[in-house]
N, C-alpha and C positions, 0 to 999 in steps of 0.2 A: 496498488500498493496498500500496506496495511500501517498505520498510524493509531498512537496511543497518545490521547492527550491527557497530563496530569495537569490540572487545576485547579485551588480551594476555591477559587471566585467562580462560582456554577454559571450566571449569566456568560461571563468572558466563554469559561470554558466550552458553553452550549454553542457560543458566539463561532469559536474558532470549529468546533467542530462539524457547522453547518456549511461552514464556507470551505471548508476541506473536502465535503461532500459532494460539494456542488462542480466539485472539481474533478472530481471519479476519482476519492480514493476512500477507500473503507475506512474508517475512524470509529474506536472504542476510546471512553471515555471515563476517568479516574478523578475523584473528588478530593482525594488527599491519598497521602506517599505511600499506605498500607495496602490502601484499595489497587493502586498502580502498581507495588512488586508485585502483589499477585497475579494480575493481568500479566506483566512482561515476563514471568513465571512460566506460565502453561501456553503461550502465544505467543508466536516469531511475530513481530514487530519489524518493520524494518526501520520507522522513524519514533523516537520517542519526545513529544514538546513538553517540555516537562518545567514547571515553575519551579525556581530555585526555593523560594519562600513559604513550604509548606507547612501545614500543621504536623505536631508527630513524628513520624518518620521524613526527613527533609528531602529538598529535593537535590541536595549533596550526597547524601545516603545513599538516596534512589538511583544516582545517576554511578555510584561506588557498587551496588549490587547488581547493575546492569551489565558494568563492564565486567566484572569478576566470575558473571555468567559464560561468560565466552563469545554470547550473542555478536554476530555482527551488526545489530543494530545499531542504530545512530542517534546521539540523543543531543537535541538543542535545545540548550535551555532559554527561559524567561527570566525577567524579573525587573523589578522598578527598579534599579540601580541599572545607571548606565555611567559609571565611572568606570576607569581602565583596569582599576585596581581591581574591581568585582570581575571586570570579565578577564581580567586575565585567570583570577584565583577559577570561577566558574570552569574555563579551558583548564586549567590544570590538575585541576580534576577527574577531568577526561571527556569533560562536554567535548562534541563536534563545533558546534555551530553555538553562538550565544547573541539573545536577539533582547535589545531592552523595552518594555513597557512605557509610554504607548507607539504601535508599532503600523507600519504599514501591509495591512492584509496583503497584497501583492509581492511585498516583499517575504513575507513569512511562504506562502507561497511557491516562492523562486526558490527558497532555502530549502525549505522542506524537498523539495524534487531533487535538488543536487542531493541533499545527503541520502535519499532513497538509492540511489544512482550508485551511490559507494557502497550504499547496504548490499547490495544484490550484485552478481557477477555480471561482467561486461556484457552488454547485449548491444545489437548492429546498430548502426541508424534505423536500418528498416529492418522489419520481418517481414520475412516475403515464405509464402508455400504455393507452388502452381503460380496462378497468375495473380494475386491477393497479395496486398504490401500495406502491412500496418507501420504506419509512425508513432511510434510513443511521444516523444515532443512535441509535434504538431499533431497528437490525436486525432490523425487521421485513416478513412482505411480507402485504398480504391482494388478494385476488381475489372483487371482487363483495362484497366486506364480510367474507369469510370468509380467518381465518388458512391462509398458505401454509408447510406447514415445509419449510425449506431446508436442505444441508447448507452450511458456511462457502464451499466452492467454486462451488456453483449458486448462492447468495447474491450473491458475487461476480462472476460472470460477468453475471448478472442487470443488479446495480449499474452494470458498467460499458455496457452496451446500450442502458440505459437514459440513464444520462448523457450516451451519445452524441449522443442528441437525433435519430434517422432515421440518422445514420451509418452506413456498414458497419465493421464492426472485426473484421481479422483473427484469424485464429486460433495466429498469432504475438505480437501484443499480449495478446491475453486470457492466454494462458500469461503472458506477462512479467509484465502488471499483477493477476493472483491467485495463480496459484504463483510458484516462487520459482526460484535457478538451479539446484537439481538436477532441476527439470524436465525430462524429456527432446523435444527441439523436433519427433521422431519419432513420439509417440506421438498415441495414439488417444484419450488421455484429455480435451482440450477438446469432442473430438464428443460423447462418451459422457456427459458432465456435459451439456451443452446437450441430446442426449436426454431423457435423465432428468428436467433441468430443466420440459421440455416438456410433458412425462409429469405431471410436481405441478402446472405451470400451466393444464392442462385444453385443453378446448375454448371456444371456437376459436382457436388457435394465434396467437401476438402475433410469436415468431420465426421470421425467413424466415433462408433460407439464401442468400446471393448466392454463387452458383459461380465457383468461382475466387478468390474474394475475403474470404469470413469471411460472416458475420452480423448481423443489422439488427432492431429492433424500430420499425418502421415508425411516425411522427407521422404527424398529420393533413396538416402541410408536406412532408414528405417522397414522394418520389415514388417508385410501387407499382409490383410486377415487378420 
């Protein structure tokens, strides 16, 4: 999943974005409310944590030009007020989710994955193709019954191929929806993780390559070659 955190306070913001990381999910990060319309501008986001309290362009603003985008992103705001009065105005606004300052990582955490959850269309408990069943909740993968260990990015690339349902998905998207924007759109790094991927997922191979175009984990629906 791809998350935007907006925040003036750089530490925190560095803070929340490391530990969102650490979590397997792509995180781009916005210092104040100008820098973050632009991001949630040219990038689907599915979650936006966005501090209500910014310099500039605020994060009431931000959170009014998001919905007015269309985006089905989700956006949960921050802030040091945790009176009722603030979060309800913050929800009325059209905040999802509203989380007060100082907060429980765990709990930001918990939230952020549900509203991801609403950001994105209904997906199974499990992905399964052939004998290979990914959990996104309990990230987990087994093959034939037996645990697959993944790192967060093979995990992810996984995820989303499988969600695709026979799709093909570029290798412009996979970058966008598991890393994040310092990715570079040059590199070699989605082959090499889909290598690798391959490599843990054994024989006989579930990933095709469609040249020219990204990558597919072929359904039984889906048509072969």
């Amino acid at each position: 999943m791809r998350i935007l955190v907006v925040e003036d306070e750089a530490p925190l913001a560095d803070a929340i974005a490391r530990g969102l990381r650490r979590e397997g999910m792509a995180v781009d990060v916005a210092y104040d409310g100008e820098s973050g319309h632009e991001k949630s501008s040219v990038t689907r986001y599915d979650v936006v944590v966005l501090d209500r309290d910014l310099p500039g362009m605020s994060g009431d603003e931000l959170c009014g030009e998001i919905l007015s985008s269309g985006a089905l992103t989700r956006v949960m705001m921050l802030t040091a007020s945790s009176g009722i009065e603030d979060r309800v105005e913050g929800l009325s606004l059209g905040a999802d989710d509203y989380l007060a300052k100082p907060f429980a990582f765990p709990e930001l955490v918990a939230r952020v994955r549900a509203l991801a959850r609403r950001a994105t269309p209904a997906t199974p408990p499990l992905l399964t193709a052939r004998d290979v069943e990914l959990d996104p909740a309990r990230r987990t993968v087994r093959r034939g019954g037996q645990p697959v260990e993944l790192t967060r990015k093979e995990f992810g690339v996984l995820e989303v191929l499988l969600a695709a349902k026979g799709s093909v998905v570029s290798s412009e998207e996979l970058l966008e929806r598991v890393w994040d924007e310092n990715a570079d759109p040059f590199t070699t790094t989605v082959r090499v993780t889909v290598m690798t991927l391959r490599k843990k997922l054994g024989e006989p191979g579930i990933i095709d390559t469609v040249v020219g175009s990204g990558y597919r984990v072929p359904t039984a629906g889906s048509a072969e070659g």
